[in-house]
C-alpha positions in Angstrom: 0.0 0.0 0.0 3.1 2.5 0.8 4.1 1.6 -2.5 1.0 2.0 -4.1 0.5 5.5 -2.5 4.3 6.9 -3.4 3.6 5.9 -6.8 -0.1 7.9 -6.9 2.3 10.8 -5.1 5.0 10.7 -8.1 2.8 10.8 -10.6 1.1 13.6 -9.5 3.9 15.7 -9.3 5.4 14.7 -12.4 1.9 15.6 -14.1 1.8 19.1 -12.2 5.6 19.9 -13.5 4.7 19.8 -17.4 6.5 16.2 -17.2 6.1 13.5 -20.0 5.6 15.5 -23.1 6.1 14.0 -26.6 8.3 15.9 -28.8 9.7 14.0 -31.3 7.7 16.0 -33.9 9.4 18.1 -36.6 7.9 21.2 -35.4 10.1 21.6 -31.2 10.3 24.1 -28.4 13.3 24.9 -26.6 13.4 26.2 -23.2 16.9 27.8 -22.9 16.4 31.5 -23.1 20.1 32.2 -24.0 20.0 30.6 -27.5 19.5 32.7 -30.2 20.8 30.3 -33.1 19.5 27.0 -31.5 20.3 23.8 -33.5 17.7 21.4 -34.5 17.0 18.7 -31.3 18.5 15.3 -31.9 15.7 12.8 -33.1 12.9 14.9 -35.2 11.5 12.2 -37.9 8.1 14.5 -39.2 8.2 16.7 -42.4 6.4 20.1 -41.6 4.3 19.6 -38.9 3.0 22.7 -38.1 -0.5 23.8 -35.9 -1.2 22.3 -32.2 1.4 19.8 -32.7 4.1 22.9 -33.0 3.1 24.5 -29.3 4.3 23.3 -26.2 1.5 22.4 -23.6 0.5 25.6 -21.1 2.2 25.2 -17.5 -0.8 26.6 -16.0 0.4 29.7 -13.6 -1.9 30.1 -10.4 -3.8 33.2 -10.0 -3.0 36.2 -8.4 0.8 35.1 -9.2 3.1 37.2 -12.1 1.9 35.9 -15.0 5.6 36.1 -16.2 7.0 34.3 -13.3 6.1 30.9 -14.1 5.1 30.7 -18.1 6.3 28.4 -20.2 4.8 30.1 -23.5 3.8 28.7 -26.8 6.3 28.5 -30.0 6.2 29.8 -33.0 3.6 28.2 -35.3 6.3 27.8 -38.4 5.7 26.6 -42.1 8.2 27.1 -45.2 6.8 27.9 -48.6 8.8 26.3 -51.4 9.2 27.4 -55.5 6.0 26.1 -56.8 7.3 25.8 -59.9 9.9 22.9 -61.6 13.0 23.5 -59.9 16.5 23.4 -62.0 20.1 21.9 -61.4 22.1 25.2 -60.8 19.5 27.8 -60.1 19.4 30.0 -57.4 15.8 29.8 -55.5 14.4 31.1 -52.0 12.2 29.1 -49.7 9.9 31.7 -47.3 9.8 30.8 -43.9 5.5 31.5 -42.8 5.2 32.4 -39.1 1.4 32.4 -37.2 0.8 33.9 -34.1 3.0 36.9 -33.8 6.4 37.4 -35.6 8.5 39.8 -33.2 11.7 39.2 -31.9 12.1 36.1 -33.6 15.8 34.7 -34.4 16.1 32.1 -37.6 18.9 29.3 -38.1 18.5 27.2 -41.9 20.9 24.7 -42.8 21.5 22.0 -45.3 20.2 18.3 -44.5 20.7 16.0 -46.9 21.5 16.2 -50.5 24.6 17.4 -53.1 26.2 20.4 -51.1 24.7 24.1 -52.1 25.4 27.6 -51.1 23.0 29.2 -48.8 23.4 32.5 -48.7 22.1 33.7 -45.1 21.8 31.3 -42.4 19.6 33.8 -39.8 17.2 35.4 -42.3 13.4 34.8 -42.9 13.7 33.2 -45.6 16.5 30.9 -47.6 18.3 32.0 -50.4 20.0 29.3 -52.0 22.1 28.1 -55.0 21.9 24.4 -56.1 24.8 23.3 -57.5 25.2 22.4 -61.1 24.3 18.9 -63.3 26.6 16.3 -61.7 24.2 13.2 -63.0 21.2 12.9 -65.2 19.2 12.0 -62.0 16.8 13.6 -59.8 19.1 15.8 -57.0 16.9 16.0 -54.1 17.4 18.6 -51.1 16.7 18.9 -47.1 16.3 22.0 -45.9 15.5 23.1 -42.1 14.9 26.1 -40.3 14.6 26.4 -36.6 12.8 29.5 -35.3 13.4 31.0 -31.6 10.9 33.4 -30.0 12.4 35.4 -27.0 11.0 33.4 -24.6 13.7 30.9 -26.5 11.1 28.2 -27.4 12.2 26.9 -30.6 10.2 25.4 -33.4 12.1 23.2 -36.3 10.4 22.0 -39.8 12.4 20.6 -42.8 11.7 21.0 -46.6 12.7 19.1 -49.6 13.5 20.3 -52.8 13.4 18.3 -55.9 15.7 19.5 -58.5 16.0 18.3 -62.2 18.3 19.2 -65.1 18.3 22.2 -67.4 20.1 20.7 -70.2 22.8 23.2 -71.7 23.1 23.7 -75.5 25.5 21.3 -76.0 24.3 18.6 -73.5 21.0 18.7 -75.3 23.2 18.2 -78.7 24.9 15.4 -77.6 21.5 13.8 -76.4 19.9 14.5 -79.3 23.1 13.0 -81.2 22.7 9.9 -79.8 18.6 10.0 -79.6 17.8 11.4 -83.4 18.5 10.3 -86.8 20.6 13.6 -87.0 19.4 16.8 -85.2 18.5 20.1 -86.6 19.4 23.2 -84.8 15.6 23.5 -84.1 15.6 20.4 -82.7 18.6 20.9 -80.4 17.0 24.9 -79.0 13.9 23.0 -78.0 15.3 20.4 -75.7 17.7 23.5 -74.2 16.6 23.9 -70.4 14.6 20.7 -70.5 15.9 17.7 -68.1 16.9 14.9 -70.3 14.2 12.5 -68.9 11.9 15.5 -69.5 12.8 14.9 -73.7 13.1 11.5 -73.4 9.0 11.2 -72.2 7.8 13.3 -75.0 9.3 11.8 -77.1 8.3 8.5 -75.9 4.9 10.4 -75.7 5.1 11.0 -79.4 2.8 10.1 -82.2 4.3 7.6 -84.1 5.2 8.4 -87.8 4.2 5.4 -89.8 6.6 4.7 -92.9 3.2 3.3 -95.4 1.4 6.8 -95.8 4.5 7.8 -97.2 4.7 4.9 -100.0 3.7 6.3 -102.9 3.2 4.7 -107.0 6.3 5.4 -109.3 5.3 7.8 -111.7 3.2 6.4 -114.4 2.7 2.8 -112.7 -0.1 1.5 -110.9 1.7 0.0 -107.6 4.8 1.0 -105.6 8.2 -0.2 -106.5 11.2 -0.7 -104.6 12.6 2.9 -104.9 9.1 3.9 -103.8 9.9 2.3 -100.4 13.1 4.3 -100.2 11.8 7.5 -100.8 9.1 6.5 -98.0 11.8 6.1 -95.3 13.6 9.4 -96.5 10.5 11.4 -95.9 9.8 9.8 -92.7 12.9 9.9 -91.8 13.5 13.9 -92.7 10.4 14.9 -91.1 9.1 12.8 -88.2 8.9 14.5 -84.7 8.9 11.1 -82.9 13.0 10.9 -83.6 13.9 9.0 -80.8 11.2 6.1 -82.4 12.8 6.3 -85.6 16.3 6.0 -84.4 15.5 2.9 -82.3 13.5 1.6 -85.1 16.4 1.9 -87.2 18.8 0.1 -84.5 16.4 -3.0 -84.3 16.3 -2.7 -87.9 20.1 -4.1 -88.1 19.2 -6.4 -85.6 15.9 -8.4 -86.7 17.0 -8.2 -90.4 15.3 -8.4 -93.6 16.3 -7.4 -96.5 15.1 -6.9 -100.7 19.0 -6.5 -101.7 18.8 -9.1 -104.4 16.0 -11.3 -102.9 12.4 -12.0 -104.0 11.2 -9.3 -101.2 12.4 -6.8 -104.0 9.3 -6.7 -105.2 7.5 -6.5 -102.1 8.0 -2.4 -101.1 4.3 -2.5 -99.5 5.3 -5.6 -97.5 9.0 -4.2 -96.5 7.5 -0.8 -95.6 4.9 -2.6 -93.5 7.9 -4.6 -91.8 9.7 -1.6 -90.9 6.4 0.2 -89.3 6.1 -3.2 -86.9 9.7 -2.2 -85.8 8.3 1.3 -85.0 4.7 0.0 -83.5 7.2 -2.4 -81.3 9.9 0.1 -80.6 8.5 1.3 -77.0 6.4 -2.2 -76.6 7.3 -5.6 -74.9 10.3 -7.4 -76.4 8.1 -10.2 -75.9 5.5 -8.8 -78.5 7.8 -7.5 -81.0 9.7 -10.9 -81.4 6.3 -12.2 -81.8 5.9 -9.9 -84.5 9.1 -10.7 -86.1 8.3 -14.3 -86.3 5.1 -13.8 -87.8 5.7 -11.6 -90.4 5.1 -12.7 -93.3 8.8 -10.3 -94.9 10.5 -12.1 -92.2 9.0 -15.6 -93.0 10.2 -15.1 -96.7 13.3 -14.2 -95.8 14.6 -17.0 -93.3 12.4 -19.4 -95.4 10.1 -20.8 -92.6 6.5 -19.0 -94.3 5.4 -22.6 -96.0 7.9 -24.7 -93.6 6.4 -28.7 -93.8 6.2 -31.0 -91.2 8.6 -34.3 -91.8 7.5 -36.6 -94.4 10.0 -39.0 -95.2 8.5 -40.5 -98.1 8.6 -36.8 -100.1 11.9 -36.1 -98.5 10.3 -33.0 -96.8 11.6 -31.9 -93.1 11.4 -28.9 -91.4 13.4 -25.5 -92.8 15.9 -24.8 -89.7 17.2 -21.4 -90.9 14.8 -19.6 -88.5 15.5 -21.7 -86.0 19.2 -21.1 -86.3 18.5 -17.2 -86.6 16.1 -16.6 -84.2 18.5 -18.1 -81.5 21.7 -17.0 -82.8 21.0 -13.1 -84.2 17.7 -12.2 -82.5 17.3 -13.5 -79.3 20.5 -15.3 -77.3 23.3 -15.3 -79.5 26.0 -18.9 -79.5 27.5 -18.6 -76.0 25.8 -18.5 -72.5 26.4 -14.6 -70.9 26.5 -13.2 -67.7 24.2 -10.3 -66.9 27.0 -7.9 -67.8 27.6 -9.5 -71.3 30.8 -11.5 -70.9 31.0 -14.9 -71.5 30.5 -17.4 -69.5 32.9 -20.0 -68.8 33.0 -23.6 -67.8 35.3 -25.3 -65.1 38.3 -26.3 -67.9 37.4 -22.3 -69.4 35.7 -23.2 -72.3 32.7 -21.1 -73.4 29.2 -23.1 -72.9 27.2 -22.9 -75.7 23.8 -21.9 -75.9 22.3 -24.3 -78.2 22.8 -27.6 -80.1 21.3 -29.4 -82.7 18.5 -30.9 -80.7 17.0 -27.4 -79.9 17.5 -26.6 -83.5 15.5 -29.5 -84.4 13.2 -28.7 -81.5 12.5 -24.4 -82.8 11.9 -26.4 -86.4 9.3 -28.0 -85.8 7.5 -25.7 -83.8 7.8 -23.1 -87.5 5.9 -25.5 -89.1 2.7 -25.3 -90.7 2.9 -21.7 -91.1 1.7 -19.5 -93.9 0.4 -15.9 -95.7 -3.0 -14.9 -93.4 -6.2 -15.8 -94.9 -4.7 -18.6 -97.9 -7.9 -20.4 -99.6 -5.5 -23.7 -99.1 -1.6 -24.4 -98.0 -0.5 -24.5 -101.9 -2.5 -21.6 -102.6 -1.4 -19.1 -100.2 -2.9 -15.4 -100.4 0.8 -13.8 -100.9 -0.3 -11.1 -98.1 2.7 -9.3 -97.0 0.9 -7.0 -94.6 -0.9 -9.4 -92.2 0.7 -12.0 -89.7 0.9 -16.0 -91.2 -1.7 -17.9 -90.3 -1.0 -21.6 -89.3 -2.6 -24.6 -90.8 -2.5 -27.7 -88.7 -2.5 -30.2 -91.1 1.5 -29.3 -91.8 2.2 -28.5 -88.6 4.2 -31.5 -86.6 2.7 -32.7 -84.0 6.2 -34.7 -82.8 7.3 -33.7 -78.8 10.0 -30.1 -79.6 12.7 -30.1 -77.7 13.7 -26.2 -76.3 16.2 -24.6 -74.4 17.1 -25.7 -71.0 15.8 -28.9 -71.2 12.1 -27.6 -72.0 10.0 -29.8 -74.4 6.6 -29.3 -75.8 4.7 -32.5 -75.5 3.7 -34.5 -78.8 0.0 -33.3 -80.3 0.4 -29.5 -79.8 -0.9 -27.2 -81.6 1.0 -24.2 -83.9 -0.7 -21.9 -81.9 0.6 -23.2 -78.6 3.7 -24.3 -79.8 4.5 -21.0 -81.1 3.9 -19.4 -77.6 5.6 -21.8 -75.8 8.7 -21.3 -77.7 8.8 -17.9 -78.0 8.3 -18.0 -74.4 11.0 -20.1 -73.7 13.6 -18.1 -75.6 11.6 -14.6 -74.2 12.9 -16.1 -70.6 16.4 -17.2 -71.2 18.5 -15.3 -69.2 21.1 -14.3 -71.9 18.6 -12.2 -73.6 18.5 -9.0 -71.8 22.2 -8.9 -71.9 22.3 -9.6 -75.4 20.0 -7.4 -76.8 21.0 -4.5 -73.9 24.3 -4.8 -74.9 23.6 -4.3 -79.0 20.9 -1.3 -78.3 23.4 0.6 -76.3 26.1 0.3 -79.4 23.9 1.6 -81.9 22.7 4.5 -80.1 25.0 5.3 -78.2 28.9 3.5 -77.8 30.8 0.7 -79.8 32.3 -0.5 -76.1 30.0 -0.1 -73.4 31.4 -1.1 -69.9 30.3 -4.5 -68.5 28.6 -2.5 -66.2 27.0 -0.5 -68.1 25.6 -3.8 -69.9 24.5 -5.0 -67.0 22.9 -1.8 -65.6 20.8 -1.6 -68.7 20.0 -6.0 -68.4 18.7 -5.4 -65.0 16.1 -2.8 -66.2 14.7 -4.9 -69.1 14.9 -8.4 -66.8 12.9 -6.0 -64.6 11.7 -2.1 -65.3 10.9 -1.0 -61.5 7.6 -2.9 -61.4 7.7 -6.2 -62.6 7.6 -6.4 -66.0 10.3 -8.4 -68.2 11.7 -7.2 -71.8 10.4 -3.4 -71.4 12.0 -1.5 -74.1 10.5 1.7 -73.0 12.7 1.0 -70.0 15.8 -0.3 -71.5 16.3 2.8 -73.8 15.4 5.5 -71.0 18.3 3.5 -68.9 20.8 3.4 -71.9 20.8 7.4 -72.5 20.3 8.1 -69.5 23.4 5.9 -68.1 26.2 8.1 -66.9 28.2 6.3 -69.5 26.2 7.9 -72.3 25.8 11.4 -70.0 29.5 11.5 -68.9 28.7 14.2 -66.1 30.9 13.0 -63.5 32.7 9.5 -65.2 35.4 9.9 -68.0 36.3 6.9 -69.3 39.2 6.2 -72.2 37.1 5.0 -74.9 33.7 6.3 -75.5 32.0 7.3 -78.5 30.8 5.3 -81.6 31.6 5.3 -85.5 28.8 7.9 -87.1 26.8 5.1 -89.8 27.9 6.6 -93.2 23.7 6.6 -94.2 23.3 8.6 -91.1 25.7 11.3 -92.1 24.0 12.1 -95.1 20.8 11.8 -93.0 22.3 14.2 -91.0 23.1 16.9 -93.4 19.7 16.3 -95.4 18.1 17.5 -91.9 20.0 20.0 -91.0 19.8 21.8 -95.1 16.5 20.8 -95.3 16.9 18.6 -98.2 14.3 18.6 -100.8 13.2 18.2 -104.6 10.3 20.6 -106.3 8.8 17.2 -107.3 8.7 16.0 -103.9 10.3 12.9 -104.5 13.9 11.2 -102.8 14.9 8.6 -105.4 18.1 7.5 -104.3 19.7 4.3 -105.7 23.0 2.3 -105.4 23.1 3.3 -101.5 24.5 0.3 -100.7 27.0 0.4 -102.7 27.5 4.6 -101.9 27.3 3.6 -98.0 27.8 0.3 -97.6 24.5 0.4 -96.1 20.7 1.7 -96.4 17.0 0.8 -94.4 16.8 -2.9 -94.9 19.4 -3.5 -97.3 21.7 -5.9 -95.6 23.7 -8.5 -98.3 22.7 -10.7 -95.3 20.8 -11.7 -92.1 24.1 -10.7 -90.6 23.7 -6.9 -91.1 26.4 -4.7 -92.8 28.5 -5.2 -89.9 28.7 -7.6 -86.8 28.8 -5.9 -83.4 31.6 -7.8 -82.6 33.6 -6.5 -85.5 37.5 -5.3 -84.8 39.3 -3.9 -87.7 43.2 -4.9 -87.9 44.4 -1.8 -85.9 42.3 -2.8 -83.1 43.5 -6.3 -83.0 45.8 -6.1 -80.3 43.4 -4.6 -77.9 40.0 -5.4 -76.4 38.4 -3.0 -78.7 35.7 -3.5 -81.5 34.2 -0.3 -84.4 31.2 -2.2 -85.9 31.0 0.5 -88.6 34.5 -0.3 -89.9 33.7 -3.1 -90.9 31.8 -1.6 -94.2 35.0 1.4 -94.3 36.3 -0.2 -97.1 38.2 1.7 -99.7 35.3 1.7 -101.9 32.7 2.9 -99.9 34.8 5.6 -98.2 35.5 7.0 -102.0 31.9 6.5 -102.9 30.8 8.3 -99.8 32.8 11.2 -100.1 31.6 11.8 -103.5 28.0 11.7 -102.3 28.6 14.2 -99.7 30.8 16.6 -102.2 27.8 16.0 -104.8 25.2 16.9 -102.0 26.8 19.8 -100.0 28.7 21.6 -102.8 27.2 20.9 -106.6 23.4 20.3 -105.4 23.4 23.9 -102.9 20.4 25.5 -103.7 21.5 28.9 -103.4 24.5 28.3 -106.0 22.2 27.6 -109.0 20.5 29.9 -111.3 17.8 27.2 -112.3 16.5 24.0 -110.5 16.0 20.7 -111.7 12.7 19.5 -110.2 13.3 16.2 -109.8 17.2 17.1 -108.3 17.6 16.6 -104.8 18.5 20.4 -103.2 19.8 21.1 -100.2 19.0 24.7 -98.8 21.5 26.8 -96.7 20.0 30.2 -95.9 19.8 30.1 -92.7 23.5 29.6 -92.4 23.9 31.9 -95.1 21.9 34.6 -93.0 24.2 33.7 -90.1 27.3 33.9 -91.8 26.5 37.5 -93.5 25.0 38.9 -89.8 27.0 37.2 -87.2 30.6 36.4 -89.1 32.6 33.7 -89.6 33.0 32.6 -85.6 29.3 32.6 -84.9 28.5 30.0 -88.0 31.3 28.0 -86.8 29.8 28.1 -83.0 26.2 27.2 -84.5 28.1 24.1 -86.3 30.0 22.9 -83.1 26.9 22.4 -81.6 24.8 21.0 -84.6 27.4 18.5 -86.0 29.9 18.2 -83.6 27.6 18.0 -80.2 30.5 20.3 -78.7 33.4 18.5 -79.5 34.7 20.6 -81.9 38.8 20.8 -81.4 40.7 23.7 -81.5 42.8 21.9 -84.7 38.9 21.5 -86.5 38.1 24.9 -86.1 41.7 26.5 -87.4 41.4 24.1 -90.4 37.8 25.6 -91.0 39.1 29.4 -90.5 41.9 28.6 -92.9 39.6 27.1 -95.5 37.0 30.0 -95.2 39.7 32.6 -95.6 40.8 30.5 -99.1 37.1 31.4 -100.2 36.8 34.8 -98.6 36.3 36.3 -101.7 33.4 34.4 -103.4 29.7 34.1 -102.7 28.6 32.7 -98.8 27.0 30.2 -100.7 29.8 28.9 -101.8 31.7 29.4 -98.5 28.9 27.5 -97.1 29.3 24.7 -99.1 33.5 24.2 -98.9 32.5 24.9 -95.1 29.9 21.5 -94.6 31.7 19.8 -96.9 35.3 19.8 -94.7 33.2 19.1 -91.8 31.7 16.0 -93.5 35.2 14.6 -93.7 36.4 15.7 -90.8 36.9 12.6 -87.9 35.3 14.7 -85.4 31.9 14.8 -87.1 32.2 10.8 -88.1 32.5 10.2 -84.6 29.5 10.5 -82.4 31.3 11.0 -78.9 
């Protein structure tokens, strides 16, 4: 009972002495009347708390007693107003401090938290003035702030703040994103993303309207259907006018990697069905891996071309058995490539060091079978197929084999299963083998942005499309935001030795066409012999191989770790071929140096750099072409040669000045090499 009666005692006084107040809360007092720059108590967990949970509970003075004598007081009722507006990398912004109840005699402390170090400008004044510091990443920065407010009673009240800061891309940082994200960007192009974030461009362009390739295919004068140079000129005006860049560009990249081609093959006749084929790499471009291999398989251009569109089920008697080239290909080229990979991209290796390959014949025979029975959509019967290039095949069952298919990793399809099934079953199997994201990752990354990515880079990029953030395998929406905006293709903070790609010769001339707004009174871009101008053009392979493998190292890199894709089509010939092209385009077809036009010529048309050059000089043009065609990277050596060319042709028209100008720069290395 003593016990019990001490205890009711205690408590009593504890309750009458103000004890047992909570105040871990973000919003504090502080009872020490001598601090006028307090510091922020030890454990405060609760973002801007402000109201009744800011005051400290009233001590309750006894009347008749000085009121002053025994008051605790109330603290300041504090709140922080922060920009309401996007905040930028490098900007200098204020943050208002909001005081209720009374704001005299109050002192103020604000300090930093968490996040890259800026420069506050007063520590003790109502509000914060403060600089962020510049891009260091292509992230998000985000910033703590907190402010602790004294009244002079010395009860204290601290709040925090966060600040979300983005990018304001510079004029060159947008170039060399757009570089890498763009068939070629104009100077249009390049102002527009200037003071945007880079994921800010990425989304619209990802949020784009996609420019279909078919309402561009046109008849050749004088006949009733489309030819193959129809199908050409529709990818040039696609190409030269489409908003959605960053589609076209990836299109383009899967285009060298599911390949078809009409380069001396009985698809040269097909320009509605190759067109068709290249819009289902731009309908896919942003999809699912998973769908667009899909839609690879089942395209009736790509059933043509690796010869399983009409493949038979075994008969023995008519000495029929199942086409394996698609089987071979779709493993190989398109999905998982010969050895097995790590996440990063390098090859695995057994216990004795050997490579462990991916595949052998019994899957091949396995994928065979399943491409069986397989023909044009909508075919009256098997031997009289509809020869519709536009539409997925269609399977008949009757040719399909219903043997057990034997898959990767020891997967088999029982005996009596359908095409249907056994088509989605397969292509599920080789959608979940683990080599594919690396193997795709890896190849995406080296056509848009650098010939040697980083094994972890590789496997940075592998990680997002095995998984984007919520589940989802083989998102490519994912996988290209993650390869431009890797701080491999960024370089704000990392410099590494070798960066940078080979510039594809076709893109160079894509480039310039852009950027001089390339055009023909007749509206038409008939263009032949690219292949043998570029060593490349849209689907014109020599081969299910591409123009070049992405493994390819020329002789001088033979000795190092190193590979240059492109070079492998920088042959002696092609190089001559392509320098002509650009002399013929930049110098003899300038619209401005002609008295009369040929309307069915090709033109391009330099007056804006004309106007530049005759308004802002010689240095300005050459700062306007640092940032167009060099992304910045223009060299001292570049822009001497440039000056000392210019001054060679001082004396003539700026038209033609113009023209000896872009045409150095199309052979200079700096411009050939996206970096």
């Amino acid at each position: 009972m003593k016990l019990l009666a001490l205890l009711i005692v205690f408590t009593f006084l504890l309750s009458a002495c103000g004890g047992g107040s909570d105040t871990n809360n973000s919003s504090v007092t502080n009872e020490d009347n001598n601090t006028s720059s307090p510091s922020p108590p030890a454990d405060t967990n609760t973002d801007n708390q402000t109201g009744d949970d800011a005051q400290t509970p009233d001590a309750g003075n006894n009347e008749g007693e000085n009121p002053d004598a025994g008051a605790v007081g109330t603290a300041p009722i504090v709140d922080v107003r922060a920009p309401g507006s996007i905040v930028r990398k490098g900007t200098t912004i204020v943050i208002e401090s909001v005081i209720t109840g009374g704001d005299e005699q109050l002192t103020y402390f604000w300090e930093q938290i968490a996040g890259p170090t800026a420069v506050i400008e007063d520590h003790q004044s109502p509000s914060l003035t403060v600089t962020l510091p510049e891009t260091h990443s292509s992230t998000q920065d985000d910033f703590v702030f907190a402010l602790t407010v004294t009244n002079r009673e010395g009860l204290s009240t601290y709040t925090e703040t966060t600040i979300e800061s983005i990018n304001a891309m510079t004029q060159k940082q947008a170039a060399a994103l757009l570089h890498q994200g763009t068939l070629g960007p104009t100077h249009a192009e390049i102002q527009a993303a200037t003071g945007k974030s880079e994921e800010e461009w990425i989304n619209a362009q990802f949020a784009s309207e996609t420019t279909y390739h078919m309402p561009f295919l046109e008849n050749y004068p004088n006949k009733e259907q489309p030819n193959h140079i129809n199908r050409i000129d529709a990818w040039w005006k696609a190409s030269l006018s489409a908003p959605d860049q960053l589609r076209q560009r990836v299109a383009f990249a899967l285009s060298q990697i599911f390949v078809v081609s009409d380069a001396n093959s009985a698809l040269r006749g097909e320009p509605e069905g190759m067109t068709n084929y290249y819009d289902m790499l731009l309908k896919n471009a942003f999809g699912n891996f998973r769908t667009l291999l899909e839609s690879v398989t089942l395209s009736p251009v790509m059933g043509v071309y690796l010869s399983h569109l009409g493949n038979e089920k075994a008969n023995l008697d008519k000495n029929i058995r199942p086409d394996e080239n698609y089987a071979r290909e779709v493993m190989q080229l398109f999905t998982i490539g010969l050895d097995e990979l790590n996440l990063d991209g390098t090859v695995k290796l057994d216990d004795n060091g050997n490579t462990i390959p991916t595949y052998s014949q019994l899957e091949i025979g396995g994928f065979a079978k399943v491409f069986t029975g397989w023909t044009f959509a909508y075919s009256a019967r098997w031997n009289r197929p509809s020869k519709n290039y536009t539409l997925p095949m269609h399977p008949f069952e009757d040719y399909h084999s219903n043997l057990e298919k034997h898959l990767l990793n020891g997967e088999v399809i029982p005996a009596d299963t359908g095409a249907e099934e056994s088509m989605k079953l397969a292509l599920d199997n080789l959608f979940m083998h683990p080599n594919v994201a690396p193997f795709i990752s890896k190849q995406l990354i080296q056509r848009l942005v650098k010939s040697n990515p980083t094994p972890a880079y590789v496997e940075r990029v592998a990680t997002i499309f095995n998984d984007n953030g919520r589940g989802d395998r083989g998102d490519l929406t994912a996988v290209v935001k993650a390869i431009l905006l890797d701080e491999e293709a960024r370089k704000y903070s990392v410099v590494l030795e070798h960066t940078g790609k080979i510039k594809e010769p076709i893109l160079t001339k894509l480039h310039f066409w852009r950027t001089l707004n390339a055009a023909s009174q007749a509206n038409r871009y008939y263009t032949w012999n690219l292949s043998t101008t570029f060593g490349q053009g849209p689907l014109l392979s020599p081969s299910v191989f591409n123009f070049f493998r992405p493994d390819h190292r020329p002789s001088e890199l033979l000795d190092s770790n190193l590979v240059a894709p492109e070079l492998q089509i920088a042959t002696d010939s092609n190089m001559i071929s392509t320098t002509n092209s650009h002399y013929s385009d930049l110098v003899w077809r300038m619209a401005e140096r002609k008295s009369t036009l040929n309307p069915n010529t090709i033109y391009m048309y330099g007056e804006a750099h004309i106007s530049l050059l005759e308004n802002a000089g010689l240095e300005a043009l050459l700062d306007h072409y640092d940032v167009v065609y060099f992304a910045g990277i223009m060299s001292d050596e570049t822009r001497s040669a440039l000056t000392d060319l210019d001054s060679y042709f001082v004396n003539r028209t700026p038209a033609d000045r113009i023209s000896q100008l872009l045409y150095m720069i199309s052979l200079s290395p700096e411009f050939n090499y996206q970096n």
